[in-house]
C-alpha positions in Angstrom: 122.3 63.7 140.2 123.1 60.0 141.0 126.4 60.4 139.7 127.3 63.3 141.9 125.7 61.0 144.9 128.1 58.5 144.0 131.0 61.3 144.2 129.9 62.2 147.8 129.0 59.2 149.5 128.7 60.5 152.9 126.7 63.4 151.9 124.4 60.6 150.2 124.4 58.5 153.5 123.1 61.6 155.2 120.8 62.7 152.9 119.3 58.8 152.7 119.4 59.0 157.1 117.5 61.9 156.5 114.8 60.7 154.2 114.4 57.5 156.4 113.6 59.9 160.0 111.6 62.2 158.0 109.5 59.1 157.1 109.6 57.4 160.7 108.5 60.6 162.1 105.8 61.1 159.8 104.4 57.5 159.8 104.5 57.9 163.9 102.4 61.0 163.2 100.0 59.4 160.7 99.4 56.5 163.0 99.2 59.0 166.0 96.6 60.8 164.1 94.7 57.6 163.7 94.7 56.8 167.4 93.1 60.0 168.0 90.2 60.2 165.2 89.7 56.2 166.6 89.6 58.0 169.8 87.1 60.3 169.5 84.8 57.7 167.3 84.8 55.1 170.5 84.0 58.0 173.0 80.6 59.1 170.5 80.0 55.4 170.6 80.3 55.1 174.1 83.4 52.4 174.4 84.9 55.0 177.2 88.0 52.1 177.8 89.2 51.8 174.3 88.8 55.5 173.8 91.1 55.9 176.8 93.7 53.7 175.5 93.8 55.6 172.2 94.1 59.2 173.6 96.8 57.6 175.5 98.8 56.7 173.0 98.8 60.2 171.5 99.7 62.0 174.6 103.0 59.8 174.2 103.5 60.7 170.8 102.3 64.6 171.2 102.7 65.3 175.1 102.2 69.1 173.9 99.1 69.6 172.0 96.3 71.2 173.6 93.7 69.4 171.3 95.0 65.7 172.5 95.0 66.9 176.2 91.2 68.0 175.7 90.1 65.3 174.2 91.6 63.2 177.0 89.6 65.3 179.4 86.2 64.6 178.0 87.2 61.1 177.6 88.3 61.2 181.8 85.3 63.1 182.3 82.8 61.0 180.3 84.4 57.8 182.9 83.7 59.9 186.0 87.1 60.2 186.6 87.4 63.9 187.4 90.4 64.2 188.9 92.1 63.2 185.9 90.0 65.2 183.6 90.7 68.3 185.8 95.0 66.9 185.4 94.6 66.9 181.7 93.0 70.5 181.4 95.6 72.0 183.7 97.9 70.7 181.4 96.3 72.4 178.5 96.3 76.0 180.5 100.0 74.9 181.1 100.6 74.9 177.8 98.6 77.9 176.3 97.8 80.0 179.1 95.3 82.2 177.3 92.8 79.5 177.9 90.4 78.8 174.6 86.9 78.9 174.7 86.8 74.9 173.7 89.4 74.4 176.8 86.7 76.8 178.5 83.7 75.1 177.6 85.1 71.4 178.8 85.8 72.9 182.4 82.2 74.4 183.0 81.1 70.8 181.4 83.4 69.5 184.2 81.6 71.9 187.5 78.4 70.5 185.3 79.3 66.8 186.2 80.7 67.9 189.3 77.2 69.0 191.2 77.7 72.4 189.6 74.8 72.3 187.4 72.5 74.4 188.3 75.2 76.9 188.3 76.1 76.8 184.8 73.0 75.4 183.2 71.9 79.0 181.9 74.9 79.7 180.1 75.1 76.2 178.8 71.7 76.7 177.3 72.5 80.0 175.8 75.2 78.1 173.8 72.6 75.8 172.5 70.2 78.5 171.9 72.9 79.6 169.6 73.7 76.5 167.6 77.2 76.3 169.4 79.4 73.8 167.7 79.5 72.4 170.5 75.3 72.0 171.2 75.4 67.7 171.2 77.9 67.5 174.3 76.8 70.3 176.0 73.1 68.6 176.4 74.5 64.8 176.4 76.3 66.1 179.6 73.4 67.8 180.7 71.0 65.0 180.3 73.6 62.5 181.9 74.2 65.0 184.5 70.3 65.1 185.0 69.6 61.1 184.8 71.9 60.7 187.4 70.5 63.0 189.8 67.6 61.3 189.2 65.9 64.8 187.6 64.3 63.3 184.8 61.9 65.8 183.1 65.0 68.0 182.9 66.7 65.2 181.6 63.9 64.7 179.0 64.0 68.7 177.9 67.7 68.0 177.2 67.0 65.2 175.2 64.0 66.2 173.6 66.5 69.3 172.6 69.0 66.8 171.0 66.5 65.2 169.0 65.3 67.7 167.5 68.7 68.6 165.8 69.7 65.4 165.4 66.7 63.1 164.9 68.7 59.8 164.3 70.9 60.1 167.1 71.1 56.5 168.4 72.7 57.4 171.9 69.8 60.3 172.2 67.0 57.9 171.5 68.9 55.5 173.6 69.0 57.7 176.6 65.4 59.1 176.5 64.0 55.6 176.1 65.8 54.4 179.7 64.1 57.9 181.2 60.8 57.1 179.6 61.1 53.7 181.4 62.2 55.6 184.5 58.9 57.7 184.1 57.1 53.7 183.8 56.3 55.4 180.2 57.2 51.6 178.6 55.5 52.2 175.1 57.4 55.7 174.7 60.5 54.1 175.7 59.9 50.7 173.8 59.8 52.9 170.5 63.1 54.7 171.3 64.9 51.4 172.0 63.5 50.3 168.9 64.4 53.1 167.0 68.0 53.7 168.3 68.5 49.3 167.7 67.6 50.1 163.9 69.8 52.9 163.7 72.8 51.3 165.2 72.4 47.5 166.3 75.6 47.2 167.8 74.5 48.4 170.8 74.5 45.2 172.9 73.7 47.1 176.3 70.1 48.7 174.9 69.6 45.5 173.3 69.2 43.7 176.5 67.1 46.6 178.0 64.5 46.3 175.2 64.9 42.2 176.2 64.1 43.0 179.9 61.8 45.7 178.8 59.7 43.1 177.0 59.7 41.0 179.6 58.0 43.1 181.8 54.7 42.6 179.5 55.7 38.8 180.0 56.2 38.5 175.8 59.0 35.9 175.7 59.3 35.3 171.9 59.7 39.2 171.6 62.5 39.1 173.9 64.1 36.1 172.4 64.0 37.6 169.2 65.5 40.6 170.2 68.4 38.9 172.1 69.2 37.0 169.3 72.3 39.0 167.6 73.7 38.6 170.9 72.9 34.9 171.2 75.0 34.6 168.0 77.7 37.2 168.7 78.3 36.9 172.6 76.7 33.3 173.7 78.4 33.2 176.6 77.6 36.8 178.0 76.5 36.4 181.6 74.3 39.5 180.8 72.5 38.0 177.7 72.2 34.6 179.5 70.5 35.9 182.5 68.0 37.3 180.1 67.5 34.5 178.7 67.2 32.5 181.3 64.2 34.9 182.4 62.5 33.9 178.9 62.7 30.2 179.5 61.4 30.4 183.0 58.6 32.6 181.7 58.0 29.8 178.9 58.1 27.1 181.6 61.5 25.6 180.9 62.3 25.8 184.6 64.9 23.3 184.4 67.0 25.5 181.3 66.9 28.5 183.3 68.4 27.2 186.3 71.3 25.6 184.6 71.8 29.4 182.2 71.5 31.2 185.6 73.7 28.9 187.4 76.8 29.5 184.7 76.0 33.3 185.2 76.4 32.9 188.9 79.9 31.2 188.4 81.3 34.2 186.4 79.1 36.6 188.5 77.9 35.3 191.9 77.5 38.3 193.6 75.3 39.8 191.0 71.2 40.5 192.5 69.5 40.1 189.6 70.8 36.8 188.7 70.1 35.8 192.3 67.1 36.9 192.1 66.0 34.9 189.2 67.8 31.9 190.5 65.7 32.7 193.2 62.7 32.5 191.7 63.6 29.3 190.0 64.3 27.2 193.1 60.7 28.5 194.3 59.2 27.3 191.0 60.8 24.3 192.2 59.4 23.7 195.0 63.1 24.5 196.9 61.9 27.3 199.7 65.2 26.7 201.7 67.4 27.0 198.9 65.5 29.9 197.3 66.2 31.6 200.5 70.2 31.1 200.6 70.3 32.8 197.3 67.8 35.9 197.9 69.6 36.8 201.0 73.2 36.7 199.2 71.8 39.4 197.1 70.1 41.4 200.2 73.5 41.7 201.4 74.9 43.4 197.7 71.3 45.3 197.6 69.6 45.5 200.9 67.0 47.3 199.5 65.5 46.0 196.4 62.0 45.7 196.6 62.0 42.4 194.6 64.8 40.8 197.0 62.3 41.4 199.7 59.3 40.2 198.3 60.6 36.9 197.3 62.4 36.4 200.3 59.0 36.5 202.0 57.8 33.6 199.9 60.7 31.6 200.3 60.1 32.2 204.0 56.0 31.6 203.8 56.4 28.1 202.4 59.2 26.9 205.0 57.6 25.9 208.6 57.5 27.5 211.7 58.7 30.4 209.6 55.9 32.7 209.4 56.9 35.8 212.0 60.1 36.3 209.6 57.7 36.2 206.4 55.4 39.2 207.9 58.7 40.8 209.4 60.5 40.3 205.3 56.9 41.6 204.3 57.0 45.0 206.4 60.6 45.6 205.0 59.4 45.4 201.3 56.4 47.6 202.0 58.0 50.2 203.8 61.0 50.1 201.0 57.8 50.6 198.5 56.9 53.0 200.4 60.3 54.9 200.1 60.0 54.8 196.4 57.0 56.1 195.9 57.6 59.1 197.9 61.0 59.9 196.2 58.8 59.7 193.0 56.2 61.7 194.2 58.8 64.3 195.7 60.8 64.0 192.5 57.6 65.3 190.2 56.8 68.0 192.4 60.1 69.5 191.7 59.6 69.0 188.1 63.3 67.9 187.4 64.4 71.2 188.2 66.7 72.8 191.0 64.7 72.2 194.5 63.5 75.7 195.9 62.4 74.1 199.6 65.0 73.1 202.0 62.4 70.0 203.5 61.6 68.3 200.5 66.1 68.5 199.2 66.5 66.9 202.8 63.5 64.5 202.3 64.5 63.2 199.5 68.0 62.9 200.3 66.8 61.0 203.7 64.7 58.7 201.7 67.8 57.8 199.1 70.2 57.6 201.7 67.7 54.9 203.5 67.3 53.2 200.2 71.3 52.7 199.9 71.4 54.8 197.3 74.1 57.3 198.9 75.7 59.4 196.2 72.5 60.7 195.1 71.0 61.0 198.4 74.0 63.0 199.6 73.6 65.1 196.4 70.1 66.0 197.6 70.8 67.2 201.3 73.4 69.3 200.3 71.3 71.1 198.1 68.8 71.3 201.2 72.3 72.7 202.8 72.9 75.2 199.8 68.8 76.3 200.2 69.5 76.5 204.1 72.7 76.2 205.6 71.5 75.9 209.0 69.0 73.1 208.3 68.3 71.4 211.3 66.9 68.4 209.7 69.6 67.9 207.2 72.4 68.4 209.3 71.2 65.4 212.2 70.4 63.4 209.2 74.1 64.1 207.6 75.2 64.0 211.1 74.0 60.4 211.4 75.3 59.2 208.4 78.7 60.2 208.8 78.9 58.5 212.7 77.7 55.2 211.1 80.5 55.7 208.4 82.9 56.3 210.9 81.5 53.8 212.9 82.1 51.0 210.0 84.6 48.5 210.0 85.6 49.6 206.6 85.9 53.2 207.6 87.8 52.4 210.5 89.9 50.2 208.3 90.8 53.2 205.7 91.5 56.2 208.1 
């Protein structure tokens, strides 16, 4: 054989060409098929950026394969961009018109995400009552779906769901242990925290809820133990420090966490809950005055945090001549207290599930959007629309809210 090669050289040029794009192609392939298995591993562990820069390499490499144009949906859709997501699975009727019932599924996930939920819930559940390959993303989206609309028992029967299949899923525990704290269930949601940290302790993010969780029941050396992968791994995570410099104040090293929450402010000085603690240091410190510079920076990024208010009415208290504005702050945090306990109280008589009564949708919606917290709010008066269209309530309250929009400098500045 290598004597006839040597008889037909360009022949064995060719064949040696040949060989060397046959191996280029295939190692492309290989390393394309790595991108999109390290895809799909970052979106299960919730690292939605990295798994967005793997799934776009393989749409490079293989710009027609239905699977790679799926799997960038979900990944789209699980970052709440669903314009793209919707792109990507157009693509995927583009190129295999008979739509699949995996391309199927991902758009009704999409209308799920989208404010379609209620619509589609009953089919999604007779998936799961089914074991559908499928069941674990159909009640993630479901329960994320649920948590943000703020409909947490139906969020909990989702994840209750998941945990019974899969008892050791870390993101499962993970989520139900943030609703339980939601609910002010702390000891249910401490032992989820715990549970998901010892099935996967990279998770930095629950880390430092368990931290702030533990904090609530003032038990620093807790927190401090918990926080301390992090203080190793991430030492100069603004996130991690302004947790710990909640633990020093708490321990009395007032000093310490004023100089941690100072660096935090640097990198992030727009960021209430640091200014809020730094708040609450320059008190400890006998600094009224400059206590109240740094609450009312983070009134303006959250005018409505009940916590903001109520220190700002100290800082105001222990300053002179400034008592009318203390009582004033002091009305303003009660009736924002107020506000939340009514959207709780409205929010358990619905019992996480689709609202039936047109008053309480636009009630709670009212409340919300009065509490700055607009998406959601807006969420719930249109389903007081959907219940009622003609509303009266809702629309002057929807009718307001769009006039001050309008009315906005930053409106103005983006018609």
């Amino acid at each position: 054989m290598f004597a006839r090669l040597r008889r037909h050289p360009y022949w064995s040029l060719g064949l040696a060409l040949a060989l060397i794009v046959v191996a280029l192609i295939g190692g492309v392939n290989l390393w394309a098929w790595q991108q999109f298995r390290t895809a799909g591993q970052a979106l299960d562990e919730e690292r939605l950026d990295e798994a967005a820069r793997h799934i776009a390499i393989c749409l490079r490499v293989w710009p027609r394969s239905v699977n790679v144009y799926r799997r960038a949906a979900r990944i789209a859709r699980w970052r709440r961009d669903y314009p793209q997501a919707e792109e990507h699975l157009h693509a995927c009727r583009r190129l295999q018109p008979a739509s699949t019932e995996e391309v199927q599924l991902e758009w009704i996930l999409l209308r799920a995400e989208r404010g379609e939920v209620d619509e589609v819930a009953p089919g999604l559940w007779d998936c799961v009552a089914h074991d559908h390959p499928e069941t674990e993303q159909i009640l993630a989206t479901l329960s994320r779906t649920y948590m943000r609309q703020l409909r947490y028992p139906s969020a909990l029967h989702c994840l209750n769901a998941w945990l019974e299949r899969q008892p050791d899923s870390a993101r499962a525990l993970d989520w139900r242990g943030w609703v339980w704290e939601q609910l002010q269930h702390d000891k249910a949601a401490r032992s989820d925290y715990q549970r998901a940290l010892e099935l996967a302790p990279g998770r930095d993010a629950l880390r430092l809820r368990l931290a702030r969780l533990q904090l609530t029941r003032r038990d620093a050396p807790a927190a401090l133990h918990t926080l301390e992968p992090l203080r190793q791994s991430t030492p100069d995570d603004p996130d991690m420090l302004l947790v710990l410099a909640r633990c020093r104040a708490l321990e009395g090293e007032t000093e310490e966490a004023g100089r941690l929450l100072d660096a935090v402010l640097v990198v992030r000085p727009d960021l209430p809950a640091a200014l809020l603690a730094r708040g609450d240091v320059a008190l400890q410190l006998d600094r009224p005055a400059e206590a109240e510079s740094l609450l009312r920076r983070g009134l303006k990024v959250s005018p409505s945090d009940p916590d903001l208010l109520y220190a700002l009415s100290r800082s105001l208290q222990r300053q002179p001549g400034r008592e009318q504005e203390a009582e004033k702050c002091l009305d303003h945090y009660h009736r924002t207290k107020n506000d939340l306990e009514r959207v709780t109280t409205l929010l358990r008589k619905t019992g996480g599930k689709a609202p039936v009564d047109a008053d309480v949708a636009c009630e709670i919606g009212t409340l919300l959007l009065r509490l700055n917290q607009e998406n959601v709010g807006l969420y719930w008066l249109n389903k007081a629309l959907e219940i009622d269209r003609l509303h009266q309530r809702t629309r002057e309250v929807l009718g307001a809210y769009r006039e001050k929009k309008n009315d906005s400098p930053g409106e103005a500045r983006n018609q």
